[in-house]
DRENLO-88590 format. One record per residue (C-alpha): x, y, z; residue number from 1; residue in one letter. Coordinates in pm, whole numbers, plus 32768, in hexadecimal, padded with zeros to 4 digits. Layout:
<site><u>X</u><v>Y</v><w>Z</w><k>NUM</k><r>a</r></site>
...
***
This chain:
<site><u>8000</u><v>8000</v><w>8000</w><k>1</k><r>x</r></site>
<site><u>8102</u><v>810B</v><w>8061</w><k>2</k><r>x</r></site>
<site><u>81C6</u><v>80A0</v><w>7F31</w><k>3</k><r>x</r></site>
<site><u>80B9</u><v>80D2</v><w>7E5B</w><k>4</k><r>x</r></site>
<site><u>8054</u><v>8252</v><w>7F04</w><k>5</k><r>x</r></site>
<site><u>81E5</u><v>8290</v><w>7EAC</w><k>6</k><r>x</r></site>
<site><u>81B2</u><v>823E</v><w>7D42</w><k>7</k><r>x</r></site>
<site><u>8083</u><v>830F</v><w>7D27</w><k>8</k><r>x</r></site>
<site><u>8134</u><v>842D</v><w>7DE2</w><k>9</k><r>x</r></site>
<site><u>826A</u><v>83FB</v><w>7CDC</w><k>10</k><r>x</r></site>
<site><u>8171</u><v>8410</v><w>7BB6</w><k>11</k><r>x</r></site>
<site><u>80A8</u><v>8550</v><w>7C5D</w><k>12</k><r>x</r></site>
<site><u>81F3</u><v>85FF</v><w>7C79</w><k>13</k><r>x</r></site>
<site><u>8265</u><v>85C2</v><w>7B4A</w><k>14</k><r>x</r></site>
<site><u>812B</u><v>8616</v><w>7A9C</w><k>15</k><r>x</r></site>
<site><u>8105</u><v>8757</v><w>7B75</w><k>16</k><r>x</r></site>
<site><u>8294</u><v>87CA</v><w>7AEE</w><k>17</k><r>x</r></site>
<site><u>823C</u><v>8772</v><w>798D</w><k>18</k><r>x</r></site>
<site><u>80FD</u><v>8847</v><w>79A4</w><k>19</k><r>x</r></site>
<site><u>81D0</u><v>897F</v><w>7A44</w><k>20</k><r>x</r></site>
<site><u>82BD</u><v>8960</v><w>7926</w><k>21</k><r>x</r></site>
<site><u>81AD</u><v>8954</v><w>7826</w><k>22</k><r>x</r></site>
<site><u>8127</u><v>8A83</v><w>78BC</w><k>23</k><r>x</r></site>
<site><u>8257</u><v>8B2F</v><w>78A0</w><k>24</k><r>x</r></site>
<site><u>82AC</u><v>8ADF</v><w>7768</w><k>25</k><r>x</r></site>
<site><u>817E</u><v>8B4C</v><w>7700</w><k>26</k><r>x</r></site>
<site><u>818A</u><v>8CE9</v><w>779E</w><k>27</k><r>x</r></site>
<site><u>82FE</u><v>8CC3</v><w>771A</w><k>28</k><r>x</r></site>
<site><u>8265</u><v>8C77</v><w>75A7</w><k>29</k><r>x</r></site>
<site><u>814A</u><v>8D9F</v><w>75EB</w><k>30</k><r>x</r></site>
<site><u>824E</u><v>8EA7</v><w>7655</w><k>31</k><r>x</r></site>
<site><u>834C</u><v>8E3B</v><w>7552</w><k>32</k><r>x</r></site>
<site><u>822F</u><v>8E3B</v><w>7443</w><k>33</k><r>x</r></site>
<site><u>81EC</u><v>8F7C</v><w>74D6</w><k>34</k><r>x</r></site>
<site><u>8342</u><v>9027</v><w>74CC</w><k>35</k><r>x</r></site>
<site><u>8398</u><v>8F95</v><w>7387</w><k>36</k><r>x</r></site>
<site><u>828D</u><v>8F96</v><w>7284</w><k>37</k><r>x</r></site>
<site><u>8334</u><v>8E5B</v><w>721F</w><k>38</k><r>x</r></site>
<site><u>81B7</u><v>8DB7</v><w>7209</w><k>39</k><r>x</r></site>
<site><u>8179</u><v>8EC7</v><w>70CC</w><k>40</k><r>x</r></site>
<site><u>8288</u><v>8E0A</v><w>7023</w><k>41</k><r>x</r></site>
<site><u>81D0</u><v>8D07</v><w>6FD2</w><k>42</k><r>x</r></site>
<site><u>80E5</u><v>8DE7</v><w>6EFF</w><k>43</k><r>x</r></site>
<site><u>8218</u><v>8E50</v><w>6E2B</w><k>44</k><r>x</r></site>
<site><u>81ED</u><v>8DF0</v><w>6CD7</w><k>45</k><r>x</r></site>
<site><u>836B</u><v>8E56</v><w>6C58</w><k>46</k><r>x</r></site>
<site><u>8495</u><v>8EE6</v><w>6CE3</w><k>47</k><r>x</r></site>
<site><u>85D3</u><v>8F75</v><w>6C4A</w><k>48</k><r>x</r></site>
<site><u>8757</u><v>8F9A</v><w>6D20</w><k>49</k><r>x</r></site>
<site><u>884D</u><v>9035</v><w>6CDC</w><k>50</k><r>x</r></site>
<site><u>8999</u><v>9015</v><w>6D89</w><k>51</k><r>x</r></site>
<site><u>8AE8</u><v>8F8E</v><w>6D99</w><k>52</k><r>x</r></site>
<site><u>8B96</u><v>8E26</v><w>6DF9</w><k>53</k><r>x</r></site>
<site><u>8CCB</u><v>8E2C</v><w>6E84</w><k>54</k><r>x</r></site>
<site><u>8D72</u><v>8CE6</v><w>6ED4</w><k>55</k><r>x</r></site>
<site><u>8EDF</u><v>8D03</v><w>6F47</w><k>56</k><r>x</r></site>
<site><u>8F7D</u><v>8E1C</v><w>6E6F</w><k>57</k><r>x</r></site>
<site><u>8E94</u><v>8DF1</v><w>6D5B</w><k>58</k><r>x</r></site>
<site><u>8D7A</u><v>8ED0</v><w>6D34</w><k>59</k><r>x</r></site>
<site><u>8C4C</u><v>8E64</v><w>6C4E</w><k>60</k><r>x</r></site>
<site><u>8B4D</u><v>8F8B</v><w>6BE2</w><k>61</k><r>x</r></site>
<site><u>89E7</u><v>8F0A</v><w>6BA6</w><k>62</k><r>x</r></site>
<site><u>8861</u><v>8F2B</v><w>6B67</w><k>63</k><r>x</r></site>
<site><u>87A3</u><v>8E07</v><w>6BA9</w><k>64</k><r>x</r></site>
<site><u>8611</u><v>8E3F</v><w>6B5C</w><k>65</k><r>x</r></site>
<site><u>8530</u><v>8D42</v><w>6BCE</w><k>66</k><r>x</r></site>
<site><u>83E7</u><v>8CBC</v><w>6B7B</w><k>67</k><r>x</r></site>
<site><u>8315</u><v>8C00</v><w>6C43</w><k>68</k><r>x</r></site>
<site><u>82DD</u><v>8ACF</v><w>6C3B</w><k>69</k><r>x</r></site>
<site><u>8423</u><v>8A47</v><w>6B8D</w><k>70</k><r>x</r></site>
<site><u>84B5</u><v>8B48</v><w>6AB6</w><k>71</k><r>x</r></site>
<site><u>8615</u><v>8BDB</v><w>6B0B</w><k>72</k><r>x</r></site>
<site><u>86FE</u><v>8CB4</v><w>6A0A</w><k>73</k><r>x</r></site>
<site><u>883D</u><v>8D1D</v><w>6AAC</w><k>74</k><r>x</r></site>
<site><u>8926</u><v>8DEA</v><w>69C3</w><k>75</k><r>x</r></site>
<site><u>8A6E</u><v>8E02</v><w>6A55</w><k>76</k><r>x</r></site>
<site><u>8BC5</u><v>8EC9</v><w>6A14</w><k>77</k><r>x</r></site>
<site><u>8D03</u><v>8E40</v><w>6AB2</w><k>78</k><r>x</r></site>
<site><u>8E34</u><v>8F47</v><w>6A15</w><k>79</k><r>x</r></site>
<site><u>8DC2</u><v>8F6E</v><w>68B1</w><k>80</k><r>x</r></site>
<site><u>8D1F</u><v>8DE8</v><w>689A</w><k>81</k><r>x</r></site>
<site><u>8B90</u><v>8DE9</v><w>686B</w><k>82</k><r>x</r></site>
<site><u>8AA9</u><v>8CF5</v><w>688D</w><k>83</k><r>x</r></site>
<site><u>8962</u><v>8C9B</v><w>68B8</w><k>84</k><r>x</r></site>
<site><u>88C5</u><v>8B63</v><w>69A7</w><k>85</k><r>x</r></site>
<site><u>8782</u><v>8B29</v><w>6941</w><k>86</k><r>x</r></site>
<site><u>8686</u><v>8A22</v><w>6A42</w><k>87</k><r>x</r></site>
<site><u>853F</u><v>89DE</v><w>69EE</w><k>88</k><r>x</r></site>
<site><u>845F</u><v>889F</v><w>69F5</w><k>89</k><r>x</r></site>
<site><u>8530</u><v>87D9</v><w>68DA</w><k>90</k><r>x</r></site>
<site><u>86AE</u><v>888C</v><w>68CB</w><k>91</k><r>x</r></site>
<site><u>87D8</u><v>88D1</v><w>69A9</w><k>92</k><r>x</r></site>
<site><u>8871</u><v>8980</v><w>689B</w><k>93</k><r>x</r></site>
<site><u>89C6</u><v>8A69</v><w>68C0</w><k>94</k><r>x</r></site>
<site><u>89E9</u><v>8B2B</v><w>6788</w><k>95</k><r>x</r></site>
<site><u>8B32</u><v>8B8B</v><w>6707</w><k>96</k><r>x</r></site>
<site><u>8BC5</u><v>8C54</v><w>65E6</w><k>97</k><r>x</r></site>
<site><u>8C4F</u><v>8AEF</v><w>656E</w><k>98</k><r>x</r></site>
<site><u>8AFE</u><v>8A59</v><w>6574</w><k>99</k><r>x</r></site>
<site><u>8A21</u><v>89A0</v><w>6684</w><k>100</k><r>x</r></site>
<site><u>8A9B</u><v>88EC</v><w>67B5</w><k>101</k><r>x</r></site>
<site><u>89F1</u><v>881E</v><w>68C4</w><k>102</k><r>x</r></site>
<site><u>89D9</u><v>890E</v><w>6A14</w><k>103</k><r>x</r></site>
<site><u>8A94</u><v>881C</v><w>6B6A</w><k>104</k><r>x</r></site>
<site><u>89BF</u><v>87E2</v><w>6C61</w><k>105</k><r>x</r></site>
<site><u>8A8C</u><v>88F2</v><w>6D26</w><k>106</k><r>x</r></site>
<site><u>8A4F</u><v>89E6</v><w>6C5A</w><k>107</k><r>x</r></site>
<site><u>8897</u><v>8989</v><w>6C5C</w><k>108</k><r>x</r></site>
<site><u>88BF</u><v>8998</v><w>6DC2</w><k>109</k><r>x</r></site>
<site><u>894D</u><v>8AF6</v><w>6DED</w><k>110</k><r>x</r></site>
<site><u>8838</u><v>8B7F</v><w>6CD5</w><k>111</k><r>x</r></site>
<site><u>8723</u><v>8AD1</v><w>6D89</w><k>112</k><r>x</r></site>
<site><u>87AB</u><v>8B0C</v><w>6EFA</w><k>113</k><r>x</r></site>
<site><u>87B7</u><v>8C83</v><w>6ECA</w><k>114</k><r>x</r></site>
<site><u>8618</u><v>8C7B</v><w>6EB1</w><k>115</k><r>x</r></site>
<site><u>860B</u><v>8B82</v><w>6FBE</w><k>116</k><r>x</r></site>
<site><u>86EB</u><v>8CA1</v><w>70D9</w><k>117</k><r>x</r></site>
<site><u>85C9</u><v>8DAF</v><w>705D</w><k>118</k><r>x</r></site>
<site><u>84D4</u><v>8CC7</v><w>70B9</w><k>119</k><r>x</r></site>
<site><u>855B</u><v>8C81</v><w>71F0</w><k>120</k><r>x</r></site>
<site><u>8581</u><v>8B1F</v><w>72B8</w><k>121</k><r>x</r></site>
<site><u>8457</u><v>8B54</v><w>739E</w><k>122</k><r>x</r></site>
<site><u>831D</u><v>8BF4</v><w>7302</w><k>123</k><r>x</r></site>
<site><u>82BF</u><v>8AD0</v><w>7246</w><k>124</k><r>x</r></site>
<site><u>82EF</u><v>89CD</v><w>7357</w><k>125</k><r>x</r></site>
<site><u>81C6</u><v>8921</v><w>733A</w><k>126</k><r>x</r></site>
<site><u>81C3</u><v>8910</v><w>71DC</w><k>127</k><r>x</r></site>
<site><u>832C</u><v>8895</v><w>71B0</w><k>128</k><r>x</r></site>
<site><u>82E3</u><v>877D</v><w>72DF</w><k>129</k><r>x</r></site>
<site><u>83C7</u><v>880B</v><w>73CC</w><k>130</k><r>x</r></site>
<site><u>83BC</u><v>87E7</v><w>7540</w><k>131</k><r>x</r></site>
<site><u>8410</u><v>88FA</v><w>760A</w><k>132</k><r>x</r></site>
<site><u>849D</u><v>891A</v><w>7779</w><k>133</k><r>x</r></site>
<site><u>84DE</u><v>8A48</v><w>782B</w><k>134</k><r>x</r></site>
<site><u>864B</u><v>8A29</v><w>78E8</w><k>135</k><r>x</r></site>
<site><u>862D</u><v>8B9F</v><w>79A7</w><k>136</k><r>x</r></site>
<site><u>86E1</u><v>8CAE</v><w>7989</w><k>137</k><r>x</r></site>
<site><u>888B</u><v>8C75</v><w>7975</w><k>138</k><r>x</r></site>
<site><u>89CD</u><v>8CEC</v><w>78DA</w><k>139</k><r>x</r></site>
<site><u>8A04</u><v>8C6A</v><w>7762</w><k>140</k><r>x</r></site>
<site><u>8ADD</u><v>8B58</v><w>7746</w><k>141</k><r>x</r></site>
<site><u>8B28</u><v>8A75</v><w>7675</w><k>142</k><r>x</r></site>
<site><u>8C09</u><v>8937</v><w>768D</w><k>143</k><r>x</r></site>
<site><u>8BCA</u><v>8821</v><w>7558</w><k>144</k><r>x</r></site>
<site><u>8B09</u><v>86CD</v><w>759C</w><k>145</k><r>x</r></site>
<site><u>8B6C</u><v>8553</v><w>7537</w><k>146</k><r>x</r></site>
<site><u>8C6B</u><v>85F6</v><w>7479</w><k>147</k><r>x</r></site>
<site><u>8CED</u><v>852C</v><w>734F</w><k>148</k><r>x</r></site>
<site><u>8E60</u><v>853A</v><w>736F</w><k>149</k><r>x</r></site>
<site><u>8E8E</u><v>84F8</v><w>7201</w><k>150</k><r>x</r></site>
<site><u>8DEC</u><v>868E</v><w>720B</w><k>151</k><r>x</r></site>
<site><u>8F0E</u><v>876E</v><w>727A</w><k>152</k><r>x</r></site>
<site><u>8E39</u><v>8883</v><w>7398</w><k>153</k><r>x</r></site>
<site><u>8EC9</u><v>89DC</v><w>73BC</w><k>154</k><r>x</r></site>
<site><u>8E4F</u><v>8A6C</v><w>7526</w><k>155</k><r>x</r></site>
<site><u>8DBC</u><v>8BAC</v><w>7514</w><k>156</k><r>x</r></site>
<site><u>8E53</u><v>8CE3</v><w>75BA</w><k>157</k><r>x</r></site>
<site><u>8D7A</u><v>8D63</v><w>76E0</w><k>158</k><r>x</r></site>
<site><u>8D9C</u><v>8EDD</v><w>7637</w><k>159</k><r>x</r></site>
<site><u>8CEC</u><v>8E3E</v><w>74ED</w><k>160</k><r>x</r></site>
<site><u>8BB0</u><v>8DA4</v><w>75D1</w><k>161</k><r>x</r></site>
<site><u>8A8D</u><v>8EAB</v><w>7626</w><k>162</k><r>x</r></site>
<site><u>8ABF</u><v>8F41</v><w>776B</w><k>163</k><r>x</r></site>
<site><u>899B</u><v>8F4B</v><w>788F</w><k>164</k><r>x</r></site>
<site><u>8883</u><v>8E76</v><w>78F1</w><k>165</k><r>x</r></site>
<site><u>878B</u><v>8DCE</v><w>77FC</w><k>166</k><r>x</r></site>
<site><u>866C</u><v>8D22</v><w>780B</w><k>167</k><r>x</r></site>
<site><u>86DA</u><v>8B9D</v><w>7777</w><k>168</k><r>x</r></site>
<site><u>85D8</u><v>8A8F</v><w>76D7</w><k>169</k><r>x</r></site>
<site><u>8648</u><v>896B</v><w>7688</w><k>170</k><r>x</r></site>
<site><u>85C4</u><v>88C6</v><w>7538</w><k>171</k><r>x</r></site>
<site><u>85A2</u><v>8748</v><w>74F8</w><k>172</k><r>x</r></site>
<site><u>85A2</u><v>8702</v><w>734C</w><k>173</k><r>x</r></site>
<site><u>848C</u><v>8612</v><w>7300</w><k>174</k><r>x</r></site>
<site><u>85CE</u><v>8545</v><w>727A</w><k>175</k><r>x</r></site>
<site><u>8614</u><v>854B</v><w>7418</w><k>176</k><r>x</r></site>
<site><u>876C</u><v>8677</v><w>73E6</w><k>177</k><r>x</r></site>
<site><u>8784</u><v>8761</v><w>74DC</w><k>178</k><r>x</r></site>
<site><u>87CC</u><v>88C0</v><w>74F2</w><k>179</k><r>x</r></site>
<site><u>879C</u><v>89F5</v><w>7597</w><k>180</k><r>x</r></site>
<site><u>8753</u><v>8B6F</v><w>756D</w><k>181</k><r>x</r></site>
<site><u>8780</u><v>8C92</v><w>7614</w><k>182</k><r>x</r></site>
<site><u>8674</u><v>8D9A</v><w>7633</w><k>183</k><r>x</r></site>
<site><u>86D9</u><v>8F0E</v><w>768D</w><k>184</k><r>x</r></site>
<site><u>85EC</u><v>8F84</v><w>77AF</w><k>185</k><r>x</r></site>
<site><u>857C</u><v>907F</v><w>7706</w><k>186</k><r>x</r></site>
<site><u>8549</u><v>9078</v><w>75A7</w><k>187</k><r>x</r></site>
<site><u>8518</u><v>8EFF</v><w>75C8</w><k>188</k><r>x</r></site>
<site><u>8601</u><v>8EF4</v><w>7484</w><k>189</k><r>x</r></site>
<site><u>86D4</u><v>8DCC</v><w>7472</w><k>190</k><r>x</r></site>
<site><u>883D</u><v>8E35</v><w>74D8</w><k>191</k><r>x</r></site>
<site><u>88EB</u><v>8CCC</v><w>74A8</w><k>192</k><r>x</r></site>
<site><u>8894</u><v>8B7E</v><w>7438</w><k>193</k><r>x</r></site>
<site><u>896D</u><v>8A37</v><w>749C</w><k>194</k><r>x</r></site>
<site><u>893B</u><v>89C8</v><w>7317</w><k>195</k><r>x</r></site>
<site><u>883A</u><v>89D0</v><w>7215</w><k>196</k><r>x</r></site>
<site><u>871F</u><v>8902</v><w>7249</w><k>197</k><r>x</r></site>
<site><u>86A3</u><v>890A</v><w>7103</w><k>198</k><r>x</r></site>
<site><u>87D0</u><v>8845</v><w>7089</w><k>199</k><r>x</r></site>
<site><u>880E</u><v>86E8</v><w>70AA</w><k>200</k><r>x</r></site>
<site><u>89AC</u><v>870A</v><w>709C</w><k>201</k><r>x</r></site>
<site><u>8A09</u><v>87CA</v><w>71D3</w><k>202</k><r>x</r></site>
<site><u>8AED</u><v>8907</v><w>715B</w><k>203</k><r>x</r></site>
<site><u>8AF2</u><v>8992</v><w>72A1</w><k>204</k><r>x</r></site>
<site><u>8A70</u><v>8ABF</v><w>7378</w><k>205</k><r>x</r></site>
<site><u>89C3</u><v>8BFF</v><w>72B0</w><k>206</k><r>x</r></site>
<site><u>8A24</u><v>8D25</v><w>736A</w><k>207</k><r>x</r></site>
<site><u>88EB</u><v>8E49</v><w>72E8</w><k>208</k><r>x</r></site>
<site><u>892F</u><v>8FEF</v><w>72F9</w><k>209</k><r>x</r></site>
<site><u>88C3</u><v>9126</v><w>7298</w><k>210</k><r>x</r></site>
<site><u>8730</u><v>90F0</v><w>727F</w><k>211</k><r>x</r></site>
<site><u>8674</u><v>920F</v><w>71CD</w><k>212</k><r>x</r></site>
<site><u>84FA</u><v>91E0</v><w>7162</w><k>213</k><r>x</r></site>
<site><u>8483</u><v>91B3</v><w>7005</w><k>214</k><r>x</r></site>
<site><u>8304</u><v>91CF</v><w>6FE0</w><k>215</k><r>x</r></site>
<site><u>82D0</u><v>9193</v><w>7153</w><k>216</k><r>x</r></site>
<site><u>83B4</u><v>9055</v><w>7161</w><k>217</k><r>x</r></site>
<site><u>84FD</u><v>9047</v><w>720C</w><k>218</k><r>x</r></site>
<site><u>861E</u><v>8FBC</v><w>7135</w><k>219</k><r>x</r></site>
<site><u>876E</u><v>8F8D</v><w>71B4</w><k>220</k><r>x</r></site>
<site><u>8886</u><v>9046</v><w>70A5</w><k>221</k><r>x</r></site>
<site><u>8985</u><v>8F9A</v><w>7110</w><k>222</k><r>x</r></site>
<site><u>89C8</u><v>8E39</v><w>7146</w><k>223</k><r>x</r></site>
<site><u>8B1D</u><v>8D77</v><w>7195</w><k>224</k><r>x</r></site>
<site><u>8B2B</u><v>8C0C</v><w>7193</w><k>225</k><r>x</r></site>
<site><u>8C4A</u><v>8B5B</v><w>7272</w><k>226</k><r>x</r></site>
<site><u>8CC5</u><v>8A10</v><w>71B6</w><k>227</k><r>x</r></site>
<site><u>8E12</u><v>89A8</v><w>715C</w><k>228</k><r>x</r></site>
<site><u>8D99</u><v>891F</v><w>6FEE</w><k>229</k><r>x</r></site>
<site><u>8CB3</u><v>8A6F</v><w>6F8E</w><k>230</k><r>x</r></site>
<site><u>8D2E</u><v>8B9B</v><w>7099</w><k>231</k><r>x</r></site>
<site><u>8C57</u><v>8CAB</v><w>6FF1</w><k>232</k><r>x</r></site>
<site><u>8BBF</u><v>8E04</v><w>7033</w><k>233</k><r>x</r></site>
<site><u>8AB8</u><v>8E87</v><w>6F56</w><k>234</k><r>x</r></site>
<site><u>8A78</u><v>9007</v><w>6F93</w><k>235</k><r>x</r></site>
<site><u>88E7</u><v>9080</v><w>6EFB</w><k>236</k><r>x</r></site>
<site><u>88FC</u><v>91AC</v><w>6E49</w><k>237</k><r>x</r></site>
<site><u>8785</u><v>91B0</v><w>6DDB</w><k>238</k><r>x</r></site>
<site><u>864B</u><v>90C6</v><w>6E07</w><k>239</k><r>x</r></site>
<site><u>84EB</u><v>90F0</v><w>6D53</w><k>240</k><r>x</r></site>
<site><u>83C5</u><v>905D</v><w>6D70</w><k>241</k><r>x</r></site>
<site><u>82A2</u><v>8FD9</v><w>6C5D</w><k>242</k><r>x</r></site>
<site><u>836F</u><v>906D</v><w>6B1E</w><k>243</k><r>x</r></site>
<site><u>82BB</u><v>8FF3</v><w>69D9</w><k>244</k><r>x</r></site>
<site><u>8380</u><v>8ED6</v><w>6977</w><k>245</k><r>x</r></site>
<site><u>8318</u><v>8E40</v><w>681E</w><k>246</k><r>x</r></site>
<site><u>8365</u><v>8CC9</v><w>684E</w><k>247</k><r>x</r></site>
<site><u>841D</u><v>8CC5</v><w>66FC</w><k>248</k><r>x</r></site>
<site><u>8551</u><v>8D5F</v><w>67BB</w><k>249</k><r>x</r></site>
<site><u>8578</u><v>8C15</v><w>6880</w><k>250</k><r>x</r></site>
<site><u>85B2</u><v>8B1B</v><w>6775</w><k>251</k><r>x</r></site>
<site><u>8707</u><v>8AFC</v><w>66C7</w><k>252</k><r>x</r></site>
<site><u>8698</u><v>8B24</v><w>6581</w><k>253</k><r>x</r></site>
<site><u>8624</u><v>8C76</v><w>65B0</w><k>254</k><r>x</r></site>
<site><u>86C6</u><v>8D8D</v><w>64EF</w><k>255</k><r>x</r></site>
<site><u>86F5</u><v>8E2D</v><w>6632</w><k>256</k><r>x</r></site>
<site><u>87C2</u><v>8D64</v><w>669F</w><k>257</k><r>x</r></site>
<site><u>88CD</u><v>8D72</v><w>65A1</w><k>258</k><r>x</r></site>
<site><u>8A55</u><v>8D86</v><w>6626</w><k>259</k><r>x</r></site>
<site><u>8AFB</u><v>8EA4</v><w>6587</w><k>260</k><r>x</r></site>
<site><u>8C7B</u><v>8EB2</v><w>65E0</w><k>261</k><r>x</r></site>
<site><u>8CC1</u><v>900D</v><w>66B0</w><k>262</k><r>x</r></site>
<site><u>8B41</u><v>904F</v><w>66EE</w><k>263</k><r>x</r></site>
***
């Protein structure tokens, strides 16, 4: 009998702290909703960047425009080389002034990813199947987990990590990965991310800057990944929303998209 009140005791506790952290979560998701505007994102039929990549001492100038639901055209200048990467529903297409090539899957990721840090990791939670679990407020830190030691890990210097206290959730992938994000207590932006959770190959923590609000919506301009294979800073020099793009401009045979050496 007393082993059996126990048990039920366990379970009552343990519903009563999942309950508390569901209720959290959810005046967390209100305020940050809230403070954000991220939730108008979703109603965003287009959006056009413009901005730099720097990775190591190479700096990569480009516009990406993007189409919802599929359609990506990123036309990009590294020293006096153009090209075009074209995604849509059937092509991964890099086009060169020698022709056609097939785009990496590196390269897809950093197009695609770019949309995915506007969006944000949390305000489609639901949707995306994540579970979220609010950690309290801390110091950012970061140290990596079940590191693969074939994957060399460069620490981060304390002066790169935000400074101050943030509110941390913790966010369990539906494919069971695990990261975390760091709100700022006011703006409820998100100040630093342990890795991308949009991504099934783990790059490393997202460090996110210098918000300013387009239409409402709160968009980080700069963004600085910490990896030893892609170390790279892209710095936003421009972001619109719902520009008329004509869906011609996302296929590879479009005369738009035509490679013209020095242009």
């Amino acid at each position: 009998m007393k082993k059996t009140i126990l048990i039920l005791i366990i379970a009552l506790a343990s519903n009563l702290i999942a309950y508390s952290n569901d209720n959290k979560i959810d005046s967390l998701m209100n305020i940050y909703s809230q403070q954000t505007n991220l939730d108008k994102f979703n109603e965003v039929k287009s959006l056009e960047i413009e901005g730099e990549m720097q990775v190591g001492p190479d700096l990569y100038y480009f516009r990406l425009q993007y189409k919802k639901p599929n359609s990506f055209r990123h036309k990009e200048r590294f020293k006096d080389v153009y090209v075009y990467k074209l995604i849509n529903d059937n092509e991964l297409t890099v086009l060169t002034k020698d022709g056609k090539i097939d785009m990496s899957v590196m390269e897809r990721d950093v197009i695609m990813n770019m949309v995915s840090y506007m969006e944000g990791f949390l305000i489609n939670h639901k949707k995306n199947d994540y579970k979220l679990k609010y950690l309290g407020l801390g110091n950012v830190s970061w140290t990596p987990e079940n590191t693969d030691i074939s994957i060399p890990f460069t620490p981060i210097s304390e002066d790169l990590l935000p400074k101050g206290q943030y509110h941390i959730i913790e966010i369990t992938t539906r494919s069971s990965e695990v990261d975390k994000v760091y709100l700022d207590p006011t703006t409820f932006d998100i100040r630093f991310s342990t890795d991308n959770p949009f991504m099934f190959a783990k790059l490393g923590p997202v460090k996110f800057d210098d918000y300013q609000k387009i239409g409402d919506i709160s968009f980080p301009f700069r963004i600085e990944i910490f990896s030893p294979m892609f170390p790279a800073v892209f710095r936003l020099n421009k972001i619109e929303l719902d520009k008329d793009f004509p869906d011609e401009i996302f296929k590879s045979d479009s005369p738009e998209n035509v490679v013209i050496p020095g242009q």
